[in-house]
KOLRO-354771 format. One line per field, with one value per residue: x, y, z of N, C-alpha, C in turn. Coordinates in nm, 3 decimals. Atoms other than C-alpha are relative to their C-alpha. Layout:
! residues N
n.c1 = (X ...)
n.c2 = (Y ...)
n.c3 = (Z ...)
ca.c1 = (X ...)
ca.c2 = (Y ...)
ca.c3 = (Z ...)
c.c1 = (X ...)
c.c2 = (Y ...)
c.c3 = (Z ...)
! end
This chain:
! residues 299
n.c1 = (0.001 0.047 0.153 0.020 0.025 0.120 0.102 0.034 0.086 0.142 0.035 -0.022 0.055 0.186 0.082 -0.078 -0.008 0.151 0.070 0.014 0.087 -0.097 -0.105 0.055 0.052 -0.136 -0.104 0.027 0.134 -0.058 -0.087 0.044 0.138 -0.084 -0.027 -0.134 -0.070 -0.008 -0.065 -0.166 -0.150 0.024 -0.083 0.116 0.070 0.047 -0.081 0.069 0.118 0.102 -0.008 0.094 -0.077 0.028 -0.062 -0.053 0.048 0.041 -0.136 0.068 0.033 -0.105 -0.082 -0.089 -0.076 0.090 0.154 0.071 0.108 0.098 -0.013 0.070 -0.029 -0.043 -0.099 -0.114 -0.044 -0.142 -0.045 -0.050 -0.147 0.050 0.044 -0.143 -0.100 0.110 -0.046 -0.130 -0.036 0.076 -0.066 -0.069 0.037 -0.017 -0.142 0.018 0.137 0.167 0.057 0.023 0.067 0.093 0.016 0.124 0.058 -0.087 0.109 0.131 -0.005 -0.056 -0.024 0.047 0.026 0.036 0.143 -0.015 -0.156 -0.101 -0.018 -0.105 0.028 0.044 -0.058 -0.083 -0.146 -0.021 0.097 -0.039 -0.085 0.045 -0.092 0.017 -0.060 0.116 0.006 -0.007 0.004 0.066 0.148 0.066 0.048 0.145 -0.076 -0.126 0.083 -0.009 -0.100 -0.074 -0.134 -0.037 -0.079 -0.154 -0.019 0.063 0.135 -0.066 -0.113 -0.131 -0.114 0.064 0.070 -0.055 -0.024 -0.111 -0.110 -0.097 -0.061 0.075 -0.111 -0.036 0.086 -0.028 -0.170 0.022 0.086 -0.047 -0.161 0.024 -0.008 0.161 0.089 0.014 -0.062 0.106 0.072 -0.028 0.034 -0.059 -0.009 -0.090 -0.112 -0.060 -0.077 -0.076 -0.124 -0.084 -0.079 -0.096 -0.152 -0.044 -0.076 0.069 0.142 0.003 0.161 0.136 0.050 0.122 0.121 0.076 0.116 0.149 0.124 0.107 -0.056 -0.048 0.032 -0.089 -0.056 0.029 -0.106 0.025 -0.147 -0.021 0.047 -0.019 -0.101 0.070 0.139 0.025 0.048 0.128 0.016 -0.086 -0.013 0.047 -0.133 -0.148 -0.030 -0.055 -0.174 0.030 0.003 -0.112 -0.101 -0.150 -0.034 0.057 0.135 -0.008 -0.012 0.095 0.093 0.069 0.065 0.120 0.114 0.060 0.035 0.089 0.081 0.091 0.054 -0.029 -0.005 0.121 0.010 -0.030 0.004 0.124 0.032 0.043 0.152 0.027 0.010 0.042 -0.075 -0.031 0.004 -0.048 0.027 0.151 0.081 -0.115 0.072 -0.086 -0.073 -0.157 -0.140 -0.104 0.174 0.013 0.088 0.138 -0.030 -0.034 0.097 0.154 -0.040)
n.c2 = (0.142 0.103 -0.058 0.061 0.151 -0.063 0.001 0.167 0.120 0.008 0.020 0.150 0.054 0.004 -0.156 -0.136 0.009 -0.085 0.102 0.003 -0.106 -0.084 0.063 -0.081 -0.137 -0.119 -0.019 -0.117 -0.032 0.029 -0.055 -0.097 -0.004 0.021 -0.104 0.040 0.087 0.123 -0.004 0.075 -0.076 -0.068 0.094 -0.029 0.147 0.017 -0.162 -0.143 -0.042 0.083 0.063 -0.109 -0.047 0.025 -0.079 -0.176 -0.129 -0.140 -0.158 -0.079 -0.130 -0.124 -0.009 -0.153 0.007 0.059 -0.013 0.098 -0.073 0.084 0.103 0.062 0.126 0.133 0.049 -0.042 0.109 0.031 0.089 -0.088 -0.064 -0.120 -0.187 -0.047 -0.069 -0.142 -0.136 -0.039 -0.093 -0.137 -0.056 -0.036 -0.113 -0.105 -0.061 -0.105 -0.070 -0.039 0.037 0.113 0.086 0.044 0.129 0.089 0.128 0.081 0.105 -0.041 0.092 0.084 0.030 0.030 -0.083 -0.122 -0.017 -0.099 -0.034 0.038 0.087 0.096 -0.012 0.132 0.090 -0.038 -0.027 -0.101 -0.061 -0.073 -0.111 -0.158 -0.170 -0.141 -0.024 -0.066 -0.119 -0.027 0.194 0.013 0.053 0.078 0.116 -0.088 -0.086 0.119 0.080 -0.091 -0.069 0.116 -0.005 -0.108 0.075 -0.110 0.027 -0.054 0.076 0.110 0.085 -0.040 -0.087 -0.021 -0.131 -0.038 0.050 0.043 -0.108 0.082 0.094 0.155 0.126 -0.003 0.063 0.116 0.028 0.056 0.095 0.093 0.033 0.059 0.086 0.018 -0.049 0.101 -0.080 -0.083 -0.010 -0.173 0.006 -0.008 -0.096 0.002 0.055 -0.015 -0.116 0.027 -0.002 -0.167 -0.075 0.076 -0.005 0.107 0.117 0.044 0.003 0.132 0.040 0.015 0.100 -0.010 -0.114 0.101 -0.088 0.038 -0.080 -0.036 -0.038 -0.132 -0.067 0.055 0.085 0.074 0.076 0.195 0.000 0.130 0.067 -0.031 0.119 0.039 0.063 0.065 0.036 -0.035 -0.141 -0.002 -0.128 0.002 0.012 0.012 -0.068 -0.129 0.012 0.071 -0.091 -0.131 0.081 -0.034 -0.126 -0.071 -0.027 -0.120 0.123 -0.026 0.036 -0.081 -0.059 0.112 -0.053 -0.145 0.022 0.138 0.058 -0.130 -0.011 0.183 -0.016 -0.003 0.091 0.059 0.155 0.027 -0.077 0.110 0.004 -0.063 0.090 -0.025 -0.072 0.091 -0.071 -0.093 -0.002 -0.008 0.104 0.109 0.017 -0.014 0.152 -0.089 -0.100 0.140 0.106 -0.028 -0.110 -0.001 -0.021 -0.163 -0.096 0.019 0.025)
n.c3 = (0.032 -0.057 0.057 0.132 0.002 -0.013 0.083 0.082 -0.111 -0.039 0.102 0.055 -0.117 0.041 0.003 0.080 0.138 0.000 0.042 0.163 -0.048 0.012 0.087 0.114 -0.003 0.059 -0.061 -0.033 -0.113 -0.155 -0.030 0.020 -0.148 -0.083 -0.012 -0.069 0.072 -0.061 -0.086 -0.039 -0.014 0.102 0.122 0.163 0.079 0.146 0.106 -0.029 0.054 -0.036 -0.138 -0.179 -0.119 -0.142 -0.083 0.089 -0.101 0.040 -0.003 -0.019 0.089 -0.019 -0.082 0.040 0.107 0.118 -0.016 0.091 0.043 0.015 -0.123 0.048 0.011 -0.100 0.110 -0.049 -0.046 0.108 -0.086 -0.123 0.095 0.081 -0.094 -0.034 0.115 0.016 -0.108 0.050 0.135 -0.018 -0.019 0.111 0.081 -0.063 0.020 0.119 -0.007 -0.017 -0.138 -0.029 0.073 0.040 0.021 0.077 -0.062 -0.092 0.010 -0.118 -0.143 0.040 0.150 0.124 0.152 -0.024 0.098 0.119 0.051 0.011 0.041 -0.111 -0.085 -0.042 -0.125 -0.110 0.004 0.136 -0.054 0.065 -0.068 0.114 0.037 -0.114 -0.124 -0.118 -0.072 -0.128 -0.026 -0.157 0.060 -0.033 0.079 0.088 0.053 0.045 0.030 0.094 0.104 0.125 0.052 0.138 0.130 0.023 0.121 0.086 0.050 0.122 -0.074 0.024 -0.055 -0.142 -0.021 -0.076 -0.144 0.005 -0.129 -0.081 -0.192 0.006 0.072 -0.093 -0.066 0.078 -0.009 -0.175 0.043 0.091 -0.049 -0.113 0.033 -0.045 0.086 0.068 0.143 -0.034 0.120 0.054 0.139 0.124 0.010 -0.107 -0.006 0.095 -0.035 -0.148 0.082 0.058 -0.067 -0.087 -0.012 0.126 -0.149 -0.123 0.032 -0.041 -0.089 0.106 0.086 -0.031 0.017 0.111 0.026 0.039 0.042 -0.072 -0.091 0.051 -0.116 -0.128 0.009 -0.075 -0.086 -0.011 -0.111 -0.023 -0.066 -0.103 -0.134 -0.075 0.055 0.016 0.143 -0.005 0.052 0.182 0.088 0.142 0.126 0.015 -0.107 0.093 0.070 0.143 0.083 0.053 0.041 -0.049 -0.008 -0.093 0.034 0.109 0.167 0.076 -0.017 -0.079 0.091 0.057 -0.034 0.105 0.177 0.087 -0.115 -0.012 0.165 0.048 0.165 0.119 0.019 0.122 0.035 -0.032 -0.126 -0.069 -0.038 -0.133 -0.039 -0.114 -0.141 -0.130 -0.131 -0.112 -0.146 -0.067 0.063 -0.117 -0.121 -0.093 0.072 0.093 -0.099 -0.113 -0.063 -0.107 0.034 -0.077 -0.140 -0.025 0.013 -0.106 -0.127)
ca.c1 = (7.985 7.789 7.442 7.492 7.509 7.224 7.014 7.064 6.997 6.715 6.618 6.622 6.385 5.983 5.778 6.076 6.023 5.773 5.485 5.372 5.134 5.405 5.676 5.417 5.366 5.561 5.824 5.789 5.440 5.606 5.918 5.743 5.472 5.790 5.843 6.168 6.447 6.520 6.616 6.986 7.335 7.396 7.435 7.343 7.195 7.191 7.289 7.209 6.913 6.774 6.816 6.752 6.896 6.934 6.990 7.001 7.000 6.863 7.105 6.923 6.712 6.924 7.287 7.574 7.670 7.372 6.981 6.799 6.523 6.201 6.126 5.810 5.953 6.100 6.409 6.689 6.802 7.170 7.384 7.616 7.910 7.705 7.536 7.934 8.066 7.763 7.844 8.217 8.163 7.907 8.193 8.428 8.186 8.196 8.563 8.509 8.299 7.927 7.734 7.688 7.470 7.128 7.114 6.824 6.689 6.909 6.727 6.385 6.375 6.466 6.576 6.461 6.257 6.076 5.704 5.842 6.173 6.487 6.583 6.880 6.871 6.820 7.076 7.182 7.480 7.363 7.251 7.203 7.347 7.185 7.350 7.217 7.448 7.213 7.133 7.101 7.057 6.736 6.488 6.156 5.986 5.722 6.018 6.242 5.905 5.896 6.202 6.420 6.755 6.923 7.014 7.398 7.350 7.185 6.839 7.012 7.256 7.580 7.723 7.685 7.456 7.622 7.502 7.787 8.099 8.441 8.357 8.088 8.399 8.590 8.313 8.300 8.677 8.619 8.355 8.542 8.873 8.695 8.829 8.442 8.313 8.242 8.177 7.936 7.671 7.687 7.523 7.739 7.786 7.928 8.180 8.272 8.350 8.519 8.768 8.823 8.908 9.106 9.483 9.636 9.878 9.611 9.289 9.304 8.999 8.806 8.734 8.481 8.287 8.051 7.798 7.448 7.095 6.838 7.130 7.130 7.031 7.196 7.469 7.472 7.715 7.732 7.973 8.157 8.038 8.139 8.463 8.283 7.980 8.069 7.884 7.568 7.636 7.754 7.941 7.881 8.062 8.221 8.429 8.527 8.900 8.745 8.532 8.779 9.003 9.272 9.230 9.038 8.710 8.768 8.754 8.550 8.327 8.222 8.167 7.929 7.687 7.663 7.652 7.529 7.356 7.142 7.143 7.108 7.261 6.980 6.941 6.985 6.840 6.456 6.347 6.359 6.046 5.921 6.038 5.898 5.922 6.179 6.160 6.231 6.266 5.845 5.799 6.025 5.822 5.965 6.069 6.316 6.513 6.795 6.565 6.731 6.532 6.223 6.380 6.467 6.133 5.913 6.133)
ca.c2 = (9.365 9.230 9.456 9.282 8.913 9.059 9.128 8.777 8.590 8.745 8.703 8.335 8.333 8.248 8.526 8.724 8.619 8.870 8.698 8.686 9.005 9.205 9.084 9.237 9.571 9.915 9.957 10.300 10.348 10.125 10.316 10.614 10.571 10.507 10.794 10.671 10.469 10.146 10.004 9.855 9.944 10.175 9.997 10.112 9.762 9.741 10.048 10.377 10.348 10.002 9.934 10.116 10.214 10.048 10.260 10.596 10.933 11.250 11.574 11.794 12.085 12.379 12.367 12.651 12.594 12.452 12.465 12.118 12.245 12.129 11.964 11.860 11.564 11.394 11.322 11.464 11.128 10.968 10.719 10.879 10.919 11.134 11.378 11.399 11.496 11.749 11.916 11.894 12.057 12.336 12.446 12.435 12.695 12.909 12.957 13.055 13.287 13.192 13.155 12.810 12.540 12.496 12.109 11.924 11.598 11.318 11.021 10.922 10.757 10.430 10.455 10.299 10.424 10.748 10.846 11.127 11.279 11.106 10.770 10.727 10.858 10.517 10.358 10.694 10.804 11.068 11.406 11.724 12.080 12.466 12.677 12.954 13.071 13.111 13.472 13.403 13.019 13.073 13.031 12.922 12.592 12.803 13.023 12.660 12.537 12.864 12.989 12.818 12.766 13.023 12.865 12.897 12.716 12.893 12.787 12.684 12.433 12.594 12.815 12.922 13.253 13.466 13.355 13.136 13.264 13.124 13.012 12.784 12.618 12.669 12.473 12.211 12.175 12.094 11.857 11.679 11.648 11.506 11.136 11.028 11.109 10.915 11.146 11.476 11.543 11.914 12.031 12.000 12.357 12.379 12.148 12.273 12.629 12.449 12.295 12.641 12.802 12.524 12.570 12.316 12.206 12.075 11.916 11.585 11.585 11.717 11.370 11.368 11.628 11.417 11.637 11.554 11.663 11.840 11.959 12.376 12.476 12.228 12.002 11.621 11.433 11.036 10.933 10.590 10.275 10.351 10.107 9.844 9.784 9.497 9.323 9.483 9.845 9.864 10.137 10.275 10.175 10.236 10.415 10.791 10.700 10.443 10.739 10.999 10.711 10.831 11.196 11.491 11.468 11.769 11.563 11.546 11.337 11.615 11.859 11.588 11.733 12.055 11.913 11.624 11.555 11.922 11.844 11.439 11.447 11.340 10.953 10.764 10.415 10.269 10.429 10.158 10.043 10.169 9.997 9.953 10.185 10.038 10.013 10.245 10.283 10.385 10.071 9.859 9.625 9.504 9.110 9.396 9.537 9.321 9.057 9.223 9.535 9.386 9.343 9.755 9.803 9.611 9.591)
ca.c3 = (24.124 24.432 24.270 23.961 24.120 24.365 24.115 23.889 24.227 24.296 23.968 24.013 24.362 24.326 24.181 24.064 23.685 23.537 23.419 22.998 23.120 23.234 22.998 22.717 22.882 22.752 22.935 22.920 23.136 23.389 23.416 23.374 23.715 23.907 24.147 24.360 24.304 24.362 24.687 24.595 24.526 24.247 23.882 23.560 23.352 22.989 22.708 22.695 22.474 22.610 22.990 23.361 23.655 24.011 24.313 24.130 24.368 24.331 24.194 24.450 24.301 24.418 24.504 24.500 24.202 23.968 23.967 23.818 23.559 23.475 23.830 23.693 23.510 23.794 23.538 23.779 23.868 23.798 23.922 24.202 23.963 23.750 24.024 24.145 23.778 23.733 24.084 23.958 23.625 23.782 23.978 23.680 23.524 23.775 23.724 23.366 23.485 23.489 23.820 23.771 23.577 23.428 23.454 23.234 23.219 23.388 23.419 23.585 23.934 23.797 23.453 23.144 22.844 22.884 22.793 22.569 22.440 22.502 22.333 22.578 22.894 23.047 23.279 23.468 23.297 23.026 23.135 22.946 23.031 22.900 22.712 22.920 23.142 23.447 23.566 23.864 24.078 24.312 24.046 24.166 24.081 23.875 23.707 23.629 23.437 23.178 23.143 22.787 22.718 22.404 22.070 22.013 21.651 21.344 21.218 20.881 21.118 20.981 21.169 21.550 21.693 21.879 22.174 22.114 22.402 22.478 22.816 22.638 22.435 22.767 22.931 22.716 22.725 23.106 22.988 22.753 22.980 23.237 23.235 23.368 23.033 22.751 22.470 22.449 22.193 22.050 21.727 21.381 21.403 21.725 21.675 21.368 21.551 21.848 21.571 21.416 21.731 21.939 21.997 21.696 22.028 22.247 22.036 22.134 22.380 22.080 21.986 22.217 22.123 21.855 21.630 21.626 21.522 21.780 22.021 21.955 22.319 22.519 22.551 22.642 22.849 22.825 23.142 23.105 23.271 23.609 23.829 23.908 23.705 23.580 23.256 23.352 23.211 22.822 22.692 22.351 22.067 21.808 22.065 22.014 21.919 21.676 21.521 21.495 21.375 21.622 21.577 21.714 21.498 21.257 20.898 20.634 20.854 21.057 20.709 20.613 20.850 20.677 20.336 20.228 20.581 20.509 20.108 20.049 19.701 19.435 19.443 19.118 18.977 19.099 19.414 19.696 19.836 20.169 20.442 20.822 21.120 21.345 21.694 21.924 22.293 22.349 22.174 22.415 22.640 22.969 22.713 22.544 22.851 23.089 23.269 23.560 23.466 23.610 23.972 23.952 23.865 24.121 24.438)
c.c1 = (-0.100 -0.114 0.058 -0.049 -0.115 -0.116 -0.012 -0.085 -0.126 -0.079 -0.089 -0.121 -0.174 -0.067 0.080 0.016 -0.121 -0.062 -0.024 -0.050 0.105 0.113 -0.056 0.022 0.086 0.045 0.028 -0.084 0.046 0.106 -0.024 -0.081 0.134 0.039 0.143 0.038 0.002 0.077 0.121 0.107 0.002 0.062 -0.099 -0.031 -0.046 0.105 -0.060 -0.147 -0.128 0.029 -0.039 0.114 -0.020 0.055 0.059 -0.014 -0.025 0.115 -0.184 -0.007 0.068 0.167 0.077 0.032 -0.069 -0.153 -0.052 -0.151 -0.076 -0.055 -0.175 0.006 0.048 0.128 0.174 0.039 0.130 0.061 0.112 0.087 -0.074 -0.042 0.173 0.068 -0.069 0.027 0.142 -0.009 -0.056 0.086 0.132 -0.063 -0.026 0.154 0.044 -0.055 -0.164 -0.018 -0.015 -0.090 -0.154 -0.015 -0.143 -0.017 0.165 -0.023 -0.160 0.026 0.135 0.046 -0.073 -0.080 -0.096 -0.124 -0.012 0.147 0.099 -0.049 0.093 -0.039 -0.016 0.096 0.082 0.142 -0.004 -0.069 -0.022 0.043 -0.070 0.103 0.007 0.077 -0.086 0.046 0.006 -0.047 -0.101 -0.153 -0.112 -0.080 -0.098 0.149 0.090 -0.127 -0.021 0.106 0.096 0.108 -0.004 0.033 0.167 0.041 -0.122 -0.140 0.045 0.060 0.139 0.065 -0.073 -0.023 0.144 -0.022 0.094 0.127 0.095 0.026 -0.115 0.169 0.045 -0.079 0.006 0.126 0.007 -0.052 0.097 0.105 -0.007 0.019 -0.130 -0.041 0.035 -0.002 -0.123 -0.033 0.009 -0.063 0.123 0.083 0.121 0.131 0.076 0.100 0.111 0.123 0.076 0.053 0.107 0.152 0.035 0.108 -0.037 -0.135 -0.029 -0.162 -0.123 -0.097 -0.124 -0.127 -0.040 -0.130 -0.118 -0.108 -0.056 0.061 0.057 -0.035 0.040 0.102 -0.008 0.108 -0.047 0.123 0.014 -0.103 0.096 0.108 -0.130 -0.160 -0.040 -0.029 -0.164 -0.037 0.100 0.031 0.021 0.100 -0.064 0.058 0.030 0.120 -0.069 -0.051 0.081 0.152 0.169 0.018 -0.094 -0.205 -0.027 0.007 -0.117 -0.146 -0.065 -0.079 -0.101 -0.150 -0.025 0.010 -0.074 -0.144 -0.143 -0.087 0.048 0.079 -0.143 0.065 -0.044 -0.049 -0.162 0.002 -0.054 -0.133 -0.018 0.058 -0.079 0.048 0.113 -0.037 0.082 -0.002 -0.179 -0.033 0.022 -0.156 0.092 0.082 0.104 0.124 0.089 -0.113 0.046 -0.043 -0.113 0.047 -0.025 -0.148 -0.101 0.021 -0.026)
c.c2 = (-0.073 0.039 -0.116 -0.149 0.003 -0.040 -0.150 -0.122 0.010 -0.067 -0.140 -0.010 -0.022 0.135 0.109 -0.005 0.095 -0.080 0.033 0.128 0.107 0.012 0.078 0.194 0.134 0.040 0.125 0.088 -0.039 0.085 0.114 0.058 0.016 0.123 0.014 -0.097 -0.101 -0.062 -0.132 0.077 0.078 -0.061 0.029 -0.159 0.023 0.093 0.109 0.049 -0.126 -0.090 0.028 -0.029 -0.081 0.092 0.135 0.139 0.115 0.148 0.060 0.135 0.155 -0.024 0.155 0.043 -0.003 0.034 -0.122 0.037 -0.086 -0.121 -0.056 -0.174 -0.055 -0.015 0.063 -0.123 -0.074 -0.106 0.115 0.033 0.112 0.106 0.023 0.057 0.159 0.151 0.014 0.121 0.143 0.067 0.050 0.117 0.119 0.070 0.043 0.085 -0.008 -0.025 -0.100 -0.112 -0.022 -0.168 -0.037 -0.118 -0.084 -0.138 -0.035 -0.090 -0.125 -0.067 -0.011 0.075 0.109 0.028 0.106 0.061 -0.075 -0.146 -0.070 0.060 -0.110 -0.040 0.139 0.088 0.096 0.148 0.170 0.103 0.117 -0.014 0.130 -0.034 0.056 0.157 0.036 -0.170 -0.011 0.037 -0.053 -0.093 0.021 0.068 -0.145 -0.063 0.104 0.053 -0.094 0.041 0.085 -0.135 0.009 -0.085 0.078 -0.058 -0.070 -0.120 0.044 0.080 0.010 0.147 0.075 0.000 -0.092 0.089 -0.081 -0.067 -0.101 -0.145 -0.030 -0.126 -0.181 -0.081 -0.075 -0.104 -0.131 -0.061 -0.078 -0.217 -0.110 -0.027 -0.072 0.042 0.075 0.067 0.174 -0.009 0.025 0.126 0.085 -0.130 0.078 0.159 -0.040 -0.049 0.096 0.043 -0.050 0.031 -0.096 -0.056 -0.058 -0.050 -0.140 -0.019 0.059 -0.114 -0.098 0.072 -0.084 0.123 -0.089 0.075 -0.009 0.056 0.174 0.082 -0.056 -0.114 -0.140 -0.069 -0.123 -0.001 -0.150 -0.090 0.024 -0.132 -0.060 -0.103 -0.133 -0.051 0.001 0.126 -0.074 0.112 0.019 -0.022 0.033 0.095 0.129 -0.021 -0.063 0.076 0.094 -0.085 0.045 0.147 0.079 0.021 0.086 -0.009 0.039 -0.083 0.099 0.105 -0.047 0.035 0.121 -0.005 -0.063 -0.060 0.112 -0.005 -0.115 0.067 -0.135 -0.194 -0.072 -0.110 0.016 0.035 -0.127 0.019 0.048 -0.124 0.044 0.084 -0.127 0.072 0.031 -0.016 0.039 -0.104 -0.142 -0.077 -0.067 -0.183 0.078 0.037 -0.122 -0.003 0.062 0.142 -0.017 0.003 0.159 0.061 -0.041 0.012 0.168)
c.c3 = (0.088 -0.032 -0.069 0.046 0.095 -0.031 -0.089 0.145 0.038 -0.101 -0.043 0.111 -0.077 -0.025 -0.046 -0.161 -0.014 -0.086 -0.135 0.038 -0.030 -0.081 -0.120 0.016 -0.042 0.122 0.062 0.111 0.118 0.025 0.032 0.140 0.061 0.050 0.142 -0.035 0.067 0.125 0.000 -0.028 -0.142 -0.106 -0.092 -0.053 -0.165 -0.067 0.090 -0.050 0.023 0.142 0.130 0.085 0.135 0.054 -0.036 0.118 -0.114 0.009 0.118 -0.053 -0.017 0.071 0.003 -0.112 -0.115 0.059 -0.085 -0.036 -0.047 0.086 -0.059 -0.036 0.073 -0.078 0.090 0.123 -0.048 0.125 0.105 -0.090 -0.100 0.063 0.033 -0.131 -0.033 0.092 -0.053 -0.097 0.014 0.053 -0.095 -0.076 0.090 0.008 -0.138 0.018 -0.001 0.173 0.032 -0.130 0.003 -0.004 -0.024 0.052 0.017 -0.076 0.059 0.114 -0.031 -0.138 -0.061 -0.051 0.073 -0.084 -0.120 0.012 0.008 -0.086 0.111 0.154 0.080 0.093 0.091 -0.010 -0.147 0.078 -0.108 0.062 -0.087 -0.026 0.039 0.080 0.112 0.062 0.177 0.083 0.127 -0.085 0.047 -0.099 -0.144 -0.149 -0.122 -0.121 -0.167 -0.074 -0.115 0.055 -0.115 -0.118 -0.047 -0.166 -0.063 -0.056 -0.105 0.037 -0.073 0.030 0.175 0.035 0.050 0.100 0.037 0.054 -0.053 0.098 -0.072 -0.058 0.178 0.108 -0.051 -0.032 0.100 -0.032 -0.038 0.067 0.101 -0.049 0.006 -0.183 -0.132 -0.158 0.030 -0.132 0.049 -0.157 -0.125 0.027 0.112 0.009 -0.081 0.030 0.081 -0.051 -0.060 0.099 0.104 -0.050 -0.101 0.134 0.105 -0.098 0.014 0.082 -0.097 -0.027 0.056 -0.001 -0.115 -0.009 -0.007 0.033 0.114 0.129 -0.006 0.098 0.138 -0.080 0.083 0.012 0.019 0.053 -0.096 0.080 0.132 0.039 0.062 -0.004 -0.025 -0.143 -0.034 -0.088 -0.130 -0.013 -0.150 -0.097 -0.135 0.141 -0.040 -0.067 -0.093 -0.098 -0.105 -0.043 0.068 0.016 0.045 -0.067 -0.135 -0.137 -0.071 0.074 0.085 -0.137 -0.037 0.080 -0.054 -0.170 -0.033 0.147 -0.016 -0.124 -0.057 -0.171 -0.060 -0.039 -0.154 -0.011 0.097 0.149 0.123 0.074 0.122 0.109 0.186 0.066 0.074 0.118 0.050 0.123 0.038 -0.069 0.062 0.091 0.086 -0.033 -0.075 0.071 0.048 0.055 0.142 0.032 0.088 0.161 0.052 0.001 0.122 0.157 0.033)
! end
């Protein structure tokens, strides 16, 4: 709470308005140069797909438990509640059995939009996870830059490889149970197994598992807004209970990704006209984000 009022006060002093210049510029490039975080208290600001991070730390690159890949991007950045759920959950997968965690991108330094891939990623509180179970957790920086993640969904999207385990469900169980956690993207496919093989007396925390497209080598974790935040951080809505209208997910709205989502049915009547791109997050300039965005970015 005292970031949040902080940041508005500063907000208010001489020279802390950004000028028409900067106000134009993509949001992205600036966020993007930024190679440490900002020096205040830790508070996500905005959504998930249009805001930034204050006071974010660094998951460091090797622990006991995990390895953060692709040190290149800089992107292994999170608010503290997120590096603490990450080290949580890496030790949770060591008690299914793996060695530990592959952890992906995060966030960057100081949040907001990103010069390529994500859409969200932005205030701190999304991060992804392999599907490789790491071989071993002493990878070098060279090794973390080549080696992939496995696929554990099918090229068609309807069913899952067999690189698909039990300790991934298992994993994801952990994931999901964790009260931190907000809801975690998985491909169609993989849900659709994780409903087939769940206990029918325990599927309740399913209803965070949410399918969606381009997730068949990792999984992604969106925490809550953190105790504390305030009316700076937004969390996403509809909410998962509102989705799964109360229940675990497993409906015809999940089949819908392997049907009609794979094979539109055959549109009927005059073929509507084209309409514009919308925008996106690389299209954001810094008049799109919270105005207390610009503080995070210049202090």
């Amino acid at each position: 709470m005292f970031l949040r009022f902080a940041l508005l006060a500063a907000l208010m002093l001489p020279g802390a308005v950004p000028g028409v210049a900067q106000a134009q510029q993509k949001a992205n490039q600036l966020f993007g140069a930024k190679t440490t975080p900002s020096p205040h208290r830790p508070a996500p600001i905005g959504s998930y797909a249009k805001g930034c991070a204050a006071g974010l730390v660094q998951l460091p690159e090797t622990g006991p438990s995990w390895q953060a890949m692709r040190l290149s991007r800089n992107r292994n950045w999170g608010h503290p509640e997120t590096i603490r759920f990450l080290q949580d959950l890496s030790v949770a997968a060591q008690q299914i059995g793996w060695r530990g965690l592959y952890i992906g991108d995060i966030s960057q330094p100081r949040g907001g939009p990103m010069v390529s891939g994500h859409a969200s990623h932005q205030i701190g509180l999304d991060a992804d996870i392999w599907m490789l179970p790491p071989q071993r957790l002493n990878l070098s920086r060279a090794e973390r830059e080549k080696i992939s993640s496995i696929p554990v969904r099918s090229a068609d999207q309807r069913s899952v490889t067999r690189n698909w385990t039990a300790s991934h469900h298992a994993l994801l169980r952990a994931a999901a149970s964790d009260d931190r956690v907000d809801r975690i993207f998985v491909a169609a496919a993989v849900k659709i197994e994780m409903c087939r093989s769940a206990r029918s007396s325990d599927t309740r925390w399913l209803q965070k598992i949410r399918p969606v497209a381009g997730h068949d080598t990792h999984f992604h974790v969106r925490l809550k807004c953190p105790p504390g935040s305030g009316g700076s951080c937004q969390t996403q809505t509809p909410t998962v209970q509102e989705l799964s209208k109360g229940g675990n997910g497993c409906d015809e709205t999940l089949t819908w990704w392997v049907t009609d989502y794979l094979n539109p049915p055959k549109q009927t009547g005059p073929k509507p006209p084209p309409q514009p791109r919308p925008r996106g997050p690389r299209d954001y300039t810094m008049a799109d984000l919270p105005a207390a965005c610009h503080q995070v970015l210049t202090e």
